[in-house]
N, C-alpha and C positions, 0 to 999 in steps of 0.2 A: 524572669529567667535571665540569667548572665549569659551575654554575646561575648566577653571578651573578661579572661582569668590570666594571671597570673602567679605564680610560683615562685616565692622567694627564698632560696634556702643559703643560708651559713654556713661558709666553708671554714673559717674562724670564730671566735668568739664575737658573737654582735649585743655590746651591751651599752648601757647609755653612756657611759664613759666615752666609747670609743667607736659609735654611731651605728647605731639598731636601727631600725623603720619607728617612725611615730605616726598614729592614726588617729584619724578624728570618726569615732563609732556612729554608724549608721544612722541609729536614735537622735544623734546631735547635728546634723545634719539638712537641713531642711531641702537639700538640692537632690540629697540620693537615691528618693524613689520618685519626683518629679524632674528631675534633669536643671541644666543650669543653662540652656540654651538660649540665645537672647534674638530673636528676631531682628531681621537687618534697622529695620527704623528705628527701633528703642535703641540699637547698639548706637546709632549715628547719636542720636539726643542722649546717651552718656557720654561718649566722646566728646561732644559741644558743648556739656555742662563741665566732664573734667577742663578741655581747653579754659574753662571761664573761672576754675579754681582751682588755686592751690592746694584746696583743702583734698588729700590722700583718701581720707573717707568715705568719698561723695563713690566713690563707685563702689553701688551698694551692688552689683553684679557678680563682683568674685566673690566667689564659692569659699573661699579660704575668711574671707572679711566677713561672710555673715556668719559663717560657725564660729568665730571668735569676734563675737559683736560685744561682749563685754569682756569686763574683768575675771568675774566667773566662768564663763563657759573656754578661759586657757584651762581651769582643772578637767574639761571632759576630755583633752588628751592623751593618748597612751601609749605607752612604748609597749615594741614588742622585743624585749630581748631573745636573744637564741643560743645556742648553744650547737660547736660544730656538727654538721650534720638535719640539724633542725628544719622546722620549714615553716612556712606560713601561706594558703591562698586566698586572695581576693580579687573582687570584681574589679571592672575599671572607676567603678562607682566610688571607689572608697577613698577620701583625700588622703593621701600618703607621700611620707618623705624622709629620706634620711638628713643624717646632722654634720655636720663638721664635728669630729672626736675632741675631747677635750685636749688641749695641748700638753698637759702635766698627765696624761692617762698614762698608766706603767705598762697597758697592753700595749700591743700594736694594733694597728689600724685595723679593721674587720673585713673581710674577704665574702664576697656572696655571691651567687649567681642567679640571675630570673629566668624562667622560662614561661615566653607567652601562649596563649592559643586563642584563638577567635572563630566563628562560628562566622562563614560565610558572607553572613546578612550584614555584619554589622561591617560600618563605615570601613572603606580603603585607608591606608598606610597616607600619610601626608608624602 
């Protein structure tokens, strides 16, 4: 059951040109119904390995790095274009982001507003 939704709606046109949400769907996802939570000791012993490489990779921890572990799995993600008015809800579960518009896009920039709700239980506000 979702503790925490949010409400994304389009006050202008939100489309990939001109930076819509992109999401990586639930199915592709390995963190979304088991969480991505790393207990404090493992967190230390990635920190002490990233300290010990250069290598970007090595933190198999973010959630973003293991749904895009390969080449293929960049096609499981998806835009969601909107149209003014339009809307879209999801959990907090769900990786999402918007884009920098492309610079040559003829629209203007896309205008949107979120609205969140949370259910008591779940985690305080940082």
């Amino acid at each position: 059951q979702a503790k925490y939704v949010t409400l994304w709606m389009a006050l202008s046109h939100a489309t990939a040109e001109n930076s819509c949400l992109y999401v990586i769907p639930k199915d592709c996802d390995p963190g979304y119904l088991n969480g991505d939570d790393v207990d404090e000791e493992e967190e230390q012993e990635q920190e002490h390995k990233k300290d010990k490489s250069a290598n970007a990779n090595s933190n198999q921890q973010d959630p973003l790095t293991r749904c895009l572990s390969s080449k293929e799995s960049y096609q499981n993600i998806r835009a969601l274009p909107r149209a003014p008015g339009e809307s879209v809800a999801f959990t907090h579960r769900i990786l999402h982001w918007g884009s920098r518009g492309n610079k040559n896009c003829i629209n203007s920039p896309r205008i949107a507003i979120s609205f969140v709700c949370s259910d008591p239980s779940f985690e305080r506000p940082y």
